[in-house]
C-alpha positions in Angstrom: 55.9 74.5 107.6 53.3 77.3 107.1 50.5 74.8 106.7 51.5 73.7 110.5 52.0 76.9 111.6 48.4 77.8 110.2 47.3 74.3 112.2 49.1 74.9 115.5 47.2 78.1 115.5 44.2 76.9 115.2 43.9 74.4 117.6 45.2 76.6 120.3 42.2 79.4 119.5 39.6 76.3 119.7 41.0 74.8 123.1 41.6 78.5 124.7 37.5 78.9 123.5 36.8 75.8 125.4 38.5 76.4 128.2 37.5 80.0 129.0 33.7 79.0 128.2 34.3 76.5 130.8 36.3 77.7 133.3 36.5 80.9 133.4 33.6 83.2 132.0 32.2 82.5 128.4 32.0 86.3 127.7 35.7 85.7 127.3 35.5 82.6 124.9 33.0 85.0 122.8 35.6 87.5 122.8 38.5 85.0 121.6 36.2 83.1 118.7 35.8 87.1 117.4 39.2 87.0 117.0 39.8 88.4 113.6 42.0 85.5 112.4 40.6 86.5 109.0 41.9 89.7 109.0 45.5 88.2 110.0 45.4 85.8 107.6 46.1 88.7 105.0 49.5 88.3 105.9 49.6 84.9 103.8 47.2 86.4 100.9 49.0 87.5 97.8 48.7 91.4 96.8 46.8 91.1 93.8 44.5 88.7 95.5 43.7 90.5 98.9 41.4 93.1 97.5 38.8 90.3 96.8 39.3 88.4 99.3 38.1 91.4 101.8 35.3 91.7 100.0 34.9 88.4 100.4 35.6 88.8 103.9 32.8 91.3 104.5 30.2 89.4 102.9 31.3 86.5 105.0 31.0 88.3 108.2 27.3 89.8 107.4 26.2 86.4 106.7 28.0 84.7 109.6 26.2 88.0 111.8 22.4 86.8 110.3 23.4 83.0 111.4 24.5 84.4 114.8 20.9 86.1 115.2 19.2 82.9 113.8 21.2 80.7 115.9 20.1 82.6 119.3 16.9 82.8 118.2 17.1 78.6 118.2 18.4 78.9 121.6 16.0 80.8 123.0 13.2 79.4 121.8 14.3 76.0 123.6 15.3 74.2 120.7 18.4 71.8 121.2 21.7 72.8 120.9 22.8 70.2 118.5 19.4 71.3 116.3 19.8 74.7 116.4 23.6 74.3 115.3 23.5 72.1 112.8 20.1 73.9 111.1 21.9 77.4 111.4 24.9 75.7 109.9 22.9 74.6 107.4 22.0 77.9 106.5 24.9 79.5 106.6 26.6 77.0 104.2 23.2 77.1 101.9 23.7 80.9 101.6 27.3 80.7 100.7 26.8 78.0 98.4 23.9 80.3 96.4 26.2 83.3 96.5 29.2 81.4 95.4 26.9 79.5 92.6 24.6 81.8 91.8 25.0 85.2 92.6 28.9 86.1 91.8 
């Protein structure tokens, strides 16, 4: 039932994203896919385990802030959109993967 919860969840931040990008004004959806659900997500990590995952967490968010800049930078220098995601997401999974393999 968790796991479902944790679903549910979700799905309702990535179709409120879409909509307000849509619809309404997409400084809005930017504001909702900053949700912290991270953050919340502590609430299912066990004690002796949270301390590492927030450092986790950090490191996470730094790297997920370089891939932001790279993925504008894409943008605005009139690359595709499906390019410019998949390459930055690329990236960002590349760096993770060398941290996670290499450099912990």
């Amino acid at each position: 039932m968790e796991y479902l919860f944790i679903f549910l969840f979700g799905g309702f931040l990535m179709t409120l994203i879409k909509y307000l990008a849509d619809n309404i004004d997409p400084d809005y959806a930017g504001i909702i896919a900053a949700f912290p659900v991270a953050i919340i997500s502590t609430l299912f990590i066990q004690k002796n385990k949270l301390s590492s995952y927030l450092i986790s967490y950090i490191r996470s968010i730094f790297i997920l802030f370089l891939s932001g800049i790279v993925y504008y930078l894409f943008i605005i220098h009139n690359y595709s959109k499906h390019y410019s995601l998949f390459s930055t997401l690329f990236i960002w999974l590349t760096i993770n993967i060398i941290y996670v393999l290499y450099l912990k």
